[in-house]
BAKEBA-140722 format. One record per residue (C-alpha): residue in one letter; x, y, z; residue number from 1. Coordinates in steps of 0.2 Angstrom, whole numbers, plus 5000, padded with zeros to 4 digits. Example, Ala and Ser with C-alpha at 12.3 -4.5 7.8 and 13.67 -1.06 7.14 Angstrom:
REM residues 2
+------+------+------+------+-----+
| code |    X |    Y |    Z | pos |
+------+------+------+------+-----+
|    A | 5062 | 4978 | 5039 |   1 |
|    S | 5068 | 4995 | 5036 |   2 |
+------+------+------+------+-----+
***
This chain:
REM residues 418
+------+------+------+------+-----+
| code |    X |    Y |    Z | pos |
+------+------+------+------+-----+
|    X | 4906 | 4998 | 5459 |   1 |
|    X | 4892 | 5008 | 5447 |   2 |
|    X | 4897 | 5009 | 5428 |   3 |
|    X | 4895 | 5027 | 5422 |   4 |
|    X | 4880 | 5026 | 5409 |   5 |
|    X | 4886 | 5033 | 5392 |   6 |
|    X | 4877 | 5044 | 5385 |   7 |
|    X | 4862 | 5043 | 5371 |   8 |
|    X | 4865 | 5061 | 5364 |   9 |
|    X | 4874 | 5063 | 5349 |  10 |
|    X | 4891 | 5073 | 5346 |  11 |
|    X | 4886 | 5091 | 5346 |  12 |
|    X | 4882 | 5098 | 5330 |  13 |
|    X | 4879 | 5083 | 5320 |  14 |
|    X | 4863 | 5073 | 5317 |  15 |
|    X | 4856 | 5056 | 5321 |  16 |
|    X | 4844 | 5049 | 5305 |  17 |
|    X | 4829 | 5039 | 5312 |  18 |
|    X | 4820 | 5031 | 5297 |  19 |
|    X | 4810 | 5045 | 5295 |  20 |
|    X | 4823 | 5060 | 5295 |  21 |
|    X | 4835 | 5046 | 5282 |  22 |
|    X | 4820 | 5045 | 5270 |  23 |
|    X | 4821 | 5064 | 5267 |  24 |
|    X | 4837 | 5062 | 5267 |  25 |
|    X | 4836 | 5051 | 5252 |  26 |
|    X | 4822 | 5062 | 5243 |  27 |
|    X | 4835 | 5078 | 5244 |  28 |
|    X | 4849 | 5065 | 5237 |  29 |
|    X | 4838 | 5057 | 5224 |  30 |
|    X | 4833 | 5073 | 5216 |  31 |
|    X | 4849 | 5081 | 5214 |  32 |
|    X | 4857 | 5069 | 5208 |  33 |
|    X | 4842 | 5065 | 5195 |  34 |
|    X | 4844 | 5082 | 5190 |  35 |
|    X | 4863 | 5081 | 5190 |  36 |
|    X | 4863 | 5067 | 5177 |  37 |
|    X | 4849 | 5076 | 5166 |  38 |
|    X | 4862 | 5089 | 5161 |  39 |
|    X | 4875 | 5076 | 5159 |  40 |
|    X | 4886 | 5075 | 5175 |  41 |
|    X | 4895 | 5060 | 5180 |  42 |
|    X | 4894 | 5055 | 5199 |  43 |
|    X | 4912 | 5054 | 5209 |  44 |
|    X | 4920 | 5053 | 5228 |  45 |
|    X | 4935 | 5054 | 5239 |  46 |
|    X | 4937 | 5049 | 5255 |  47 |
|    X | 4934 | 5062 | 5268 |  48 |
|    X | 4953 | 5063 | 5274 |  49 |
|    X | 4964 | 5076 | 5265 |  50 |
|    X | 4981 | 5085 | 5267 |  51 |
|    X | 4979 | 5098 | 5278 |  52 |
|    X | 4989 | 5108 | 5262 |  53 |
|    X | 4976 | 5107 | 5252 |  54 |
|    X | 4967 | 5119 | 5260 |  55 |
|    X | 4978 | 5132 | 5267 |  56 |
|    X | 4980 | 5147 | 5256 |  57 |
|    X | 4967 | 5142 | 5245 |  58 |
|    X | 4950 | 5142 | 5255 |  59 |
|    X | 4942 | 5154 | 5269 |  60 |
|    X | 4952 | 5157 | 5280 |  61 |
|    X | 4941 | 5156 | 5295 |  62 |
|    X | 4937 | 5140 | 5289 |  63 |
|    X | 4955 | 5132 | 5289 |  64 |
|    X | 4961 | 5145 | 5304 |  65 |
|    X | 4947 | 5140 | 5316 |  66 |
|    X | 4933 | 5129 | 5307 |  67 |
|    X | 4942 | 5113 | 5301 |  68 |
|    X | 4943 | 5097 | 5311 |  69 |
|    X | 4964 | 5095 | 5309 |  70 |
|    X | 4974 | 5084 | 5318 |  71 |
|    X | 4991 | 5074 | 5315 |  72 |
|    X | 4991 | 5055 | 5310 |  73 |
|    X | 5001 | 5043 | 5317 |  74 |
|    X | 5015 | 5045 | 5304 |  75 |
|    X | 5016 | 5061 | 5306 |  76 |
|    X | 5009 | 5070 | 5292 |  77 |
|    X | 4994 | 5087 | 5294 |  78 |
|    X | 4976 | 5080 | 5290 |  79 |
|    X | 4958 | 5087 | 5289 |  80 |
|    X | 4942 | 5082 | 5288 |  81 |
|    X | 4935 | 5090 | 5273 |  82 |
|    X | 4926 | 5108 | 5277 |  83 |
|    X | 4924 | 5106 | 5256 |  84 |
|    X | 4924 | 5096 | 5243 |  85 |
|    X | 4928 | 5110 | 5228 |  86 |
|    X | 4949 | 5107 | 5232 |  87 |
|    X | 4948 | 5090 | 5232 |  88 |
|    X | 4940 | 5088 | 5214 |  89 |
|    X | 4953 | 5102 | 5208 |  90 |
|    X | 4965 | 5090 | 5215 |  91 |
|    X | 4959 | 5074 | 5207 |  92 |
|    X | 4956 | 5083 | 5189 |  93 |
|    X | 4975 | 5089 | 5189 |  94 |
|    X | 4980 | 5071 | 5195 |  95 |
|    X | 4974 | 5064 | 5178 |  96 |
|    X | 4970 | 5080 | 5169 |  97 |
|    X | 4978 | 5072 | 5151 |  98 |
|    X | 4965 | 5056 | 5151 |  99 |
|    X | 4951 | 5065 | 5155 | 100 |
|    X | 4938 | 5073 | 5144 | 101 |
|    X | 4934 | 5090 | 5144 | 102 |
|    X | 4922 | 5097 | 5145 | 103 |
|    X | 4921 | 5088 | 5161 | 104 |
|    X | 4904 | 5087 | 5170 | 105 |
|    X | 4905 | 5080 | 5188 | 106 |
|    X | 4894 | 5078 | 5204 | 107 |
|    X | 4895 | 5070 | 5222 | 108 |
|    X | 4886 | 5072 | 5237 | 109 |
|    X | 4901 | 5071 | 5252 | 110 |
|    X | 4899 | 5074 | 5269 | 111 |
|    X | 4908 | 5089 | 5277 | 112 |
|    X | 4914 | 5095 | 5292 | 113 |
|    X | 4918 | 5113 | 5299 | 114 |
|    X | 4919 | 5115 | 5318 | 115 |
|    X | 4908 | 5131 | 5322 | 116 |
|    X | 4895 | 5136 | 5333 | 117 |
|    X | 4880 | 5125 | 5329 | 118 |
|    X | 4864 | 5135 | 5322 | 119 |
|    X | 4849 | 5135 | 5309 | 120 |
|    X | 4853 | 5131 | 5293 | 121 |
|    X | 4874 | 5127 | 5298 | 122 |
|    X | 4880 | 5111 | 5308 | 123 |
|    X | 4897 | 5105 | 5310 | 124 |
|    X | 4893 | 5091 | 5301 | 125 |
|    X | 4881 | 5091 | 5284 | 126 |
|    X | 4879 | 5083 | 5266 | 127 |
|    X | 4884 | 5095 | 5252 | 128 |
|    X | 4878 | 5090 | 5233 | 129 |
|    X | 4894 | 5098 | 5222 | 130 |
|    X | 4891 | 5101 | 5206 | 131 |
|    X | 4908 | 5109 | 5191 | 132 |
|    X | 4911 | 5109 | 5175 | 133 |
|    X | 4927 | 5110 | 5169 | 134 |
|    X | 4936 | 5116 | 5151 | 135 |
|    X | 4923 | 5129 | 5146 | 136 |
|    X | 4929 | 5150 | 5148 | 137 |
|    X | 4912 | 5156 | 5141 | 138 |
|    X | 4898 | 5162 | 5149 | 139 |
|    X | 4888 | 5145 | 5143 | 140 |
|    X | 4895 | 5137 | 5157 | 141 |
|    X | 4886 | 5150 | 5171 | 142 |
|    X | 4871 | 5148 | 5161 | 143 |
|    X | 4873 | 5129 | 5164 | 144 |
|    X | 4876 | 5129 | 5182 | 145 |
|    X | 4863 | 5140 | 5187 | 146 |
|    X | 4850 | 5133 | 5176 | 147 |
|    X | 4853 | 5115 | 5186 | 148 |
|    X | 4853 | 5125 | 5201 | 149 |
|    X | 4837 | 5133 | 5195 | 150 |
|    X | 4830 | 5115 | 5191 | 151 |
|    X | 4834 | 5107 | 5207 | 152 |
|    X | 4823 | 5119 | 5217 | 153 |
|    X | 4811 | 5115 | 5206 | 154 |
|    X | 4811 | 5099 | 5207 | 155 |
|    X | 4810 | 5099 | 5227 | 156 |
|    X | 4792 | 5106 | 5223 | 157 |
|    X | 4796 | 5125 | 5224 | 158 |
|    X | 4789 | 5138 | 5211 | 159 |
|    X | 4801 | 5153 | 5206 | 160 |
|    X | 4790 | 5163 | 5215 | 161 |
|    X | 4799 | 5153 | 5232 | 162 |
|    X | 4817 | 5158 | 5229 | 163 |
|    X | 4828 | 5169 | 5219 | 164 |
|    X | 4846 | 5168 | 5211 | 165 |
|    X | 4856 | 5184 | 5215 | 166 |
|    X | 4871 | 5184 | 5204 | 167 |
|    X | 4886 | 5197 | 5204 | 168 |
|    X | 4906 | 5197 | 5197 | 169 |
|    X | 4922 | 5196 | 5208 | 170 |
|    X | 4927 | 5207 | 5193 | 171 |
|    X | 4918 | 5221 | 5201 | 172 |
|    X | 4929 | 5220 | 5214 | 173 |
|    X | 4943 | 5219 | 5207 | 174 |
|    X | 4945 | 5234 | 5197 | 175 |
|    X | 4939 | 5243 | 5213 | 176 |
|    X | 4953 | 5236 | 5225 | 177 |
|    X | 4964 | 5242 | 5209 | 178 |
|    X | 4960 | 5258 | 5211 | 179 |
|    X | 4959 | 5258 | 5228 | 180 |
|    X | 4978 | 5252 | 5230 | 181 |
|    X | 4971 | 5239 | 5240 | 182 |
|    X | 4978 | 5221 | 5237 | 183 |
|    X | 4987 | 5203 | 5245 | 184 |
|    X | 4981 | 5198 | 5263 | 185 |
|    X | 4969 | 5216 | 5265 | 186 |
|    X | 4959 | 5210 | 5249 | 187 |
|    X | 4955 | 5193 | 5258 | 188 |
|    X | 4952 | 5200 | 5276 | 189 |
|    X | 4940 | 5213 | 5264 | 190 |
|    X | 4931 | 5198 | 5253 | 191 |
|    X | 4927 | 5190 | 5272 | 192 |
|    X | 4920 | 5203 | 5282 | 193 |
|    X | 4909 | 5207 | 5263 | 194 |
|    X | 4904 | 5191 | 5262 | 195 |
|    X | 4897 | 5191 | 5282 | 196 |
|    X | 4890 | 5211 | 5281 | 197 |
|    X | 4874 | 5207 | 5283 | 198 |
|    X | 4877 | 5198 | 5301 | 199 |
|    X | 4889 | 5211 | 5306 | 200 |
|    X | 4882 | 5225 | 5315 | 201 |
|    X | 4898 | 5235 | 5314 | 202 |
|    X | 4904 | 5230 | 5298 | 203 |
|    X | 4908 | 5249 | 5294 | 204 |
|    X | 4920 | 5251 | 5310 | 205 |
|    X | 4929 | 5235 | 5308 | 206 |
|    X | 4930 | 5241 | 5287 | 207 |
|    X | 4940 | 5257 | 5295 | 208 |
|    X | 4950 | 5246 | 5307 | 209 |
|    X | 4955 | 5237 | 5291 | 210 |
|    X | 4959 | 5249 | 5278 | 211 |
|    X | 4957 | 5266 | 5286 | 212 |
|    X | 4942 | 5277 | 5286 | 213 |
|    X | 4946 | 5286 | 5270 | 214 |
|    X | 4947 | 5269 | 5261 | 215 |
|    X | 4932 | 5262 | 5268 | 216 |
|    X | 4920 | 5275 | 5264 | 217 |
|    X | 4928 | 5278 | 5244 | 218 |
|    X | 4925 | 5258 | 5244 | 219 |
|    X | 4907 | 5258 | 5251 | 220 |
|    X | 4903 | 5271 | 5240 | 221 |
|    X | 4910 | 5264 | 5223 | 222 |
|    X | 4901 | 5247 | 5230 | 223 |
|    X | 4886 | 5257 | 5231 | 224 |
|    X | 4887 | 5262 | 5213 | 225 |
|    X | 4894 | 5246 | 5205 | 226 |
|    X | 4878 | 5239 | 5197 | 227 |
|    X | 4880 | 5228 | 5185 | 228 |
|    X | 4893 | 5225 | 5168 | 229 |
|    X | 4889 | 5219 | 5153 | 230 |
|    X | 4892 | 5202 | 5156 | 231 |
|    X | 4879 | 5201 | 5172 | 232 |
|    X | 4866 | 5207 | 5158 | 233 |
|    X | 4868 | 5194 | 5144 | 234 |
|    X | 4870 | 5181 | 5159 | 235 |
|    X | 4852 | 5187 | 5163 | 236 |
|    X | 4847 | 5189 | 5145 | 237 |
|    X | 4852 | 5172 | 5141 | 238 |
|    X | 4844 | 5162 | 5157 | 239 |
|    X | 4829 | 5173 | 5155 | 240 |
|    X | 4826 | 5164 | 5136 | 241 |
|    X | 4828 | 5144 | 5143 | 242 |
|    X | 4815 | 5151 | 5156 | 243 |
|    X | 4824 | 5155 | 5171 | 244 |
|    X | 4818 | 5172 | 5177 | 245 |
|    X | 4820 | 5174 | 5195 | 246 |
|    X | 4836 | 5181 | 5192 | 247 |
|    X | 4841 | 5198 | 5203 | 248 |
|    X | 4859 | 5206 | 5200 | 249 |
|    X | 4866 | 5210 | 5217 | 250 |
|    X | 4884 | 5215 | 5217 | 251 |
|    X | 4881 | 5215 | 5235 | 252 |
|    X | 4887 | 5194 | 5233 | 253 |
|    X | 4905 | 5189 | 5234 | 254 |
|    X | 4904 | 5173 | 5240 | 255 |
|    X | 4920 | 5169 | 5256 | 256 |
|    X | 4931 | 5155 | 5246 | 257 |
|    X | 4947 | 5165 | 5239 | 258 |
|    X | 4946 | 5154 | 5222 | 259 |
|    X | 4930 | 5161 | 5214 | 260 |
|    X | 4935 | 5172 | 5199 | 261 |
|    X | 4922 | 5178 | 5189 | 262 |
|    X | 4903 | 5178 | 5191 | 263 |
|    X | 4897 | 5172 | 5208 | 264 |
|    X | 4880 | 5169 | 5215 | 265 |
|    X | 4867 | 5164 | 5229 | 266 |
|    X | 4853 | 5156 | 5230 | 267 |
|    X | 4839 | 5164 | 5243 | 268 |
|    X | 4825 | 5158 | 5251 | 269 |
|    X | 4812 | 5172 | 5247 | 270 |
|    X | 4801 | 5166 | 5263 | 271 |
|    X | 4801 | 5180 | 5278 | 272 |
|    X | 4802 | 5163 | 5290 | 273 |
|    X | 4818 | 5158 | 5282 | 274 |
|    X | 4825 | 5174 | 5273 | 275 |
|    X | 4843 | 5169 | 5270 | 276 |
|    X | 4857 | 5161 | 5259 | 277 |
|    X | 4852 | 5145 | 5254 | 278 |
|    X | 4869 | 5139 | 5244 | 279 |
|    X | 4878 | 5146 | 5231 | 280 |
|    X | 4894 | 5144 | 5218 | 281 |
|    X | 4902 | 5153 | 5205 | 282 |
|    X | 4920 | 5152 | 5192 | 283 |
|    X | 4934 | 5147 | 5198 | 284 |
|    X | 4947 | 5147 | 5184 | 285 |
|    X | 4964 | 5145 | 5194 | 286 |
|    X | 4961 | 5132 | 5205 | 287 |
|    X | 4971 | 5119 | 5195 | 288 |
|    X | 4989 | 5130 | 5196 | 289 |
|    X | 4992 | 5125 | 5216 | 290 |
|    X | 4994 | 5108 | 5209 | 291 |
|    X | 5008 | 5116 | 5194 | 292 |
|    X | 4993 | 5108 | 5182 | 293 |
|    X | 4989 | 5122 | 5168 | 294 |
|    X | 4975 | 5131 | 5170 | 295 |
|    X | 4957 | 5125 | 5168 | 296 |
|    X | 4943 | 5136 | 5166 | 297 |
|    X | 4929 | 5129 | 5179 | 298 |
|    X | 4911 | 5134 | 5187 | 299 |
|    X | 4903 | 5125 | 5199 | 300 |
|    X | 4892 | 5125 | 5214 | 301 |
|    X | 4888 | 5117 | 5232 | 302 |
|    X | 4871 | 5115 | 5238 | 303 |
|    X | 4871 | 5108 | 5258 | 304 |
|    X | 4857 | 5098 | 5262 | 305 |
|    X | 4854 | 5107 | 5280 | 306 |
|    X | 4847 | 5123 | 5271 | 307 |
|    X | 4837 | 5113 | 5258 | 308 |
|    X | 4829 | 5101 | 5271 | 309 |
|    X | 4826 | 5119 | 5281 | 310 |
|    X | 4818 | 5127 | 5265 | 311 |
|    X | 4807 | 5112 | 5262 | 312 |
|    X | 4800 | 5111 | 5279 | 313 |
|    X | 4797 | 5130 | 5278 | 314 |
|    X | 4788 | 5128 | 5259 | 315 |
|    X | 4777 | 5113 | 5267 | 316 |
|    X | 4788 | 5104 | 5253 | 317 |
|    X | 4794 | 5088 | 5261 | 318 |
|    X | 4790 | 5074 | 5256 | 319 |
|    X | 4776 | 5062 | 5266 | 320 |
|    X | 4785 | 5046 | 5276 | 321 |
|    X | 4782 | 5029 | 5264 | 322 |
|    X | 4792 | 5014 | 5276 | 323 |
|    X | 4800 | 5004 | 5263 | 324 |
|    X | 4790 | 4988 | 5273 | 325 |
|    X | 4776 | 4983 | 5262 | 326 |
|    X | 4769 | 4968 | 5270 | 327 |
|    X | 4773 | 4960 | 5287 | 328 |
|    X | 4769 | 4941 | 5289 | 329 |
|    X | 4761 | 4937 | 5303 | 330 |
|    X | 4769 | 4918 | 5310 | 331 |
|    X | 4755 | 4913 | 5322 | 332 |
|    X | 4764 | 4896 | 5326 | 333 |
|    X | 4779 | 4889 | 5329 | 334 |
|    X | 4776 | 4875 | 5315 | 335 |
|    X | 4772 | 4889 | 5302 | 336 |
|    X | 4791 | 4897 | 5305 | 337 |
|    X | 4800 | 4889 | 5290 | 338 |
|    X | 4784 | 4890 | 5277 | 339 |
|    X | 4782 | 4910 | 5282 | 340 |
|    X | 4801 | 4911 | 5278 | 341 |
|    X | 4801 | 4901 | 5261 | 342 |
|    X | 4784 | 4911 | 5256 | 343 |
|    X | 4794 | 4928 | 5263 | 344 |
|    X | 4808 | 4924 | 5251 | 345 |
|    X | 4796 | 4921 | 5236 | 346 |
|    X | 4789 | 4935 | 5238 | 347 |
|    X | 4803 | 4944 | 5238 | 348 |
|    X | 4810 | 4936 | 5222 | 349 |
|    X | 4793 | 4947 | 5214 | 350 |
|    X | 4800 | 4963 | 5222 | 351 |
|    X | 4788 | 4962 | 5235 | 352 |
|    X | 4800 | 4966 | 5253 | 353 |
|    X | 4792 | 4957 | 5267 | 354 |
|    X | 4796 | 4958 | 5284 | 355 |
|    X | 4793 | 4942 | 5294 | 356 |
|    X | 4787 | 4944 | 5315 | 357 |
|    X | 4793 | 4929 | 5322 | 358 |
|    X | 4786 | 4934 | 5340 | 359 |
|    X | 4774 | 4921 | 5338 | 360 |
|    X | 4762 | 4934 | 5348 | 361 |
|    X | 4742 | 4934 | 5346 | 362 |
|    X | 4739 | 4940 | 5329 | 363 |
|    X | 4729 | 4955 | 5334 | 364 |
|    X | 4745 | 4961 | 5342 | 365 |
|    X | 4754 | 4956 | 5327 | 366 |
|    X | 4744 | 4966 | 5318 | 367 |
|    X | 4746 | 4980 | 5328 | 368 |
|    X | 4766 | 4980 | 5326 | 369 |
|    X | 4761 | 4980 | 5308 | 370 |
|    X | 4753 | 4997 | 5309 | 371 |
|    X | 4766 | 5003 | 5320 | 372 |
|    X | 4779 | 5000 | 5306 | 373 |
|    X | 4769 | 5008 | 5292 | 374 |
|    X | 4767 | 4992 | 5283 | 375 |
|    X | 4753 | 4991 | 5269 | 376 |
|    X | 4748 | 4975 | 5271 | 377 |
|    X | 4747 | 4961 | 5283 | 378 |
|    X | 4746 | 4940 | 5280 | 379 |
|    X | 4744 | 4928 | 5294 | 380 |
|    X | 4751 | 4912 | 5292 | 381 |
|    X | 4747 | 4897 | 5303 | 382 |
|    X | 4743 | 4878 | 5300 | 383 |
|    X | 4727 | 4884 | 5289 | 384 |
|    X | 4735 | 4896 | 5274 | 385 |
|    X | 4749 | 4881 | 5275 | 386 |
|    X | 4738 | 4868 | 5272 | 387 |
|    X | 4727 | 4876 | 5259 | 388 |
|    X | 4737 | 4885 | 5252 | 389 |
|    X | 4725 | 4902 | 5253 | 390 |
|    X | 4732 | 4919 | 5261 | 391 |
|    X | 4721 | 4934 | 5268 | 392 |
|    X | 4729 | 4948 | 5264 | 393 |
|    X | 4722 | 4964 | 5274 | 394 |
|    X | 4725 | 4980 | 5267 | 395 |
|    X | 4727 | 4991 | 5282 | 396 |
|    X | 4725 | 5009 | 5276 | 397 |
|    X | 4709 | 5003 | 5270 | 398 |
|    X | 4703 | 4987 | 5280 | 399 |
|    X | 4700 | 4978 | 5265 | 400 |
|    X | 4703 | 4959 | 5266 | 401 |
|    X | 4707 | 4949 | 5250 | 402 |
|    X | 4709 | 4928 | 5250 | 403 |
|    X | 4723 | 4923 | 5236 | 404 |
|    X | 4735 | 4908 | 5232 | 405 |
|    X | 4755 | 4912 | 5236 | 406 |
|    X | 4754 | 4915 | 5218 | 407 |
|    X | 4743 | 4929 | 5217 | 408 |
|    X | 4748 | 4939 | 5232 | 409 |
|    X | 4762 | 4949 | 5221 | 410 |
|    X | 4750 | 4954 | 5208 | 411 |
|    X | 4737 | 4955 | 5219 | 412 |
|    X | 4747 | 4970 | 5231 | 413 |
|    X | 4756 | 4979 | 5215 | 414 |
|    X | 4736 | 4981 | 5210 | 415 |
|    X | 4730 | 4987 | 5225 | 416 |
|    X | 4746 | 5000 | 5225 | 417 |
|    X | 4742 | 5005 | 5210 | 418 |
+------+------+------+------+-----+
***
């Protein structure tokens, strides 16, 4: 009877990481998180397992109606697979919210999920770097937020010129639904199709099938004139003096999560190859109340690591491959086996990491697996280097051959790196 091979694809919509694609991986992670703790931000997690209460009433709806991976556990109780990690750290600040300290600066890099159709820039699974700030009302906070926004693009190599921050106030909207009569489940169904306008072609016939057509067009218009406040201009004003200038008001940006209450922006890639919304964050000061916690003024952002690797590749920004194999000892008999892996773990003690190829092949071939791998350097080792105690180190970017006691090989391979 034939066994039915499984198959070597993965899960649709999520990723495999060869060494390769996990070393860019770790470059985006690295730098946020560097940038993160620069401004003072303390690093936290949860497991990827939440009530399924959590998000019901208080996220996008699409994403908890048809986007989240829910199921029932085996005691009964509604779970999800975090499509976000912005509830869960409103969760765990008004769990302990009288030992903490505020102002409260925190950051995590969770992994997500949100089943929907698989595309450029959006899987169903993806990394998202969360970055709040909890206990401050003012306008220093925004500042704050996007200025580490600002400096994580930066850092990932790209000049202002690459990307630009378009900020705008749910305010805005506000006091036009207020004068539009316009409030409860019809403001939210109105916050989503304006937060997906630009992919929807008929955004103006499903704004009628809404709210009616004479609503619709005194909305579109007073959207139309609603350019800026006060407070978009000194927000502006005040990133514009510690340097950050590629600011654009755009009251066009609402951002889909119901929470956000003040000041909201985006972050786009300015590239005609990749023109789109690359992440984004904004206030949201009422979070806290779902839990019966008093409320906590908060701003935050999430920045997924599918767009940024996406934005890199387009900037010609990523990072070149360095295998973290420096040198590969090549055991050329099998009476040199113990001595390779005692000189291997010496080695290592000098922060050199060695990896030892037991094949026992020629050492041409040995050399060649060397390559293969991306290692620096190679050292044969047989009855010779044992007996003499003198290794050959070959430097094999360059072809350079240098003879040195165990000793010397450490110092002698941080000099040649540099």
């Amino acid at each position: 009877m034939s066994k039915q091979k499984i198959p070597t694809e993965s899960y649709k919509g999520v990723r495999d990481f060869y060494p390769e694609d996990q070393f860019i991986q770790r470059y985006i992670f690295e730098t946020m998180a560097r940038v993160a703790e620069m401004y003072g931000y303390e690093e936290y997690n949860a497991s990827i397992v939440e009530s399924s209460e959590l998000y019901k009433g208080k996220t996008n709806e699409e994403i908890v109606n048809e986007q989240t991976y829910s199921f029932t556990d085996r005691g009964g109780r509604d779970v999800t697979l975090r499509p976000e990690m912005t509830p869960t750290i409103a969760r765990m600040v008004a769990a302990k919210k009288r030992e903490l300290a505020f102002p409260l600066r925190w950051y995590s890099i969770p992994n997500v999920f949100r089943y929907e159709r698989p595309q450029k820039g959006r899987l169903r699974e993806h990394w998202q770097l969360n970055v709040d700030i909890f206990g401050i009302p003012g306008i220093e906070a925004e500042v704050e937020i996007i200025a580490l926004a600002h400096r994580i693009m930066r850092s990932l190599g790209a000049t202002e010129n690459d990307f630009e921050i378009h900020v705008s106030d749910r305010r805005l909207l506000e006091k036009i639904f207020t004068t539009l009569s316009l409030k409860g489940t019809e403001v939210k169904e109105i916050m989503g199709l304006l937060d997906r306008r630009v992919k929807i072609d008929d955004f103006e016939e499903k704004l009628e099938t809404l709210i009616g057509k004479e609503k619709a067009i005194s909305l579109i218009d007073a959207l139309s004139r609603a350019s800026s406040t006060a407070y978009l201009e000194d927000l502006v004003e005040r990133l514009s003096n510690i340097n950050v200038k590629n600011i654009v008001i755009d009251t066009s940006v609402v951002r889909g999560f119901d929470y956000y209450t003040g000041i909201v922006f985006e972050v786009f890639d300015t590239s005609p190859d990749n023109a789109r919304s690359l992440f984004g964050g904004g206030r949201y000061d009422n979070l806290l109340e779902m839990f019966g916690a008093e409320q906590v003024p908060a701003v935050g952002f999430g920045m997924g690591d599918v767009t940024a690797r996406d934005f890199l590749e387009t900037h010609d920004l990523l990072p070149e491959y360095t295998p973290a194999t420096e040198l590969v000892l090549c055991v050329l008999d099998e009476d040199a086996v113990r001595h390779a892996t005692t000189l291997a773990e010496t080695l290592r003690d000098e922060d050199v990491t060695v990896a030892v190829n037991y094949s026992l092949k020629r050492a041409g071939d040995q050399i060649k697996f060397a390559n293969k791998i991306g290692a620096e350097f190679v050292i044969c080792v047989g009855k010779k280097e044992m007996e003499s105690d003198q290794y050959t180190i070959k430097n094999l970017s360059s072809s350079e051959e240098h003879t040195v006691p165990a000793s010397r090989i450490a110092d002698h391979m941080f000099s040649a790196l540099g």
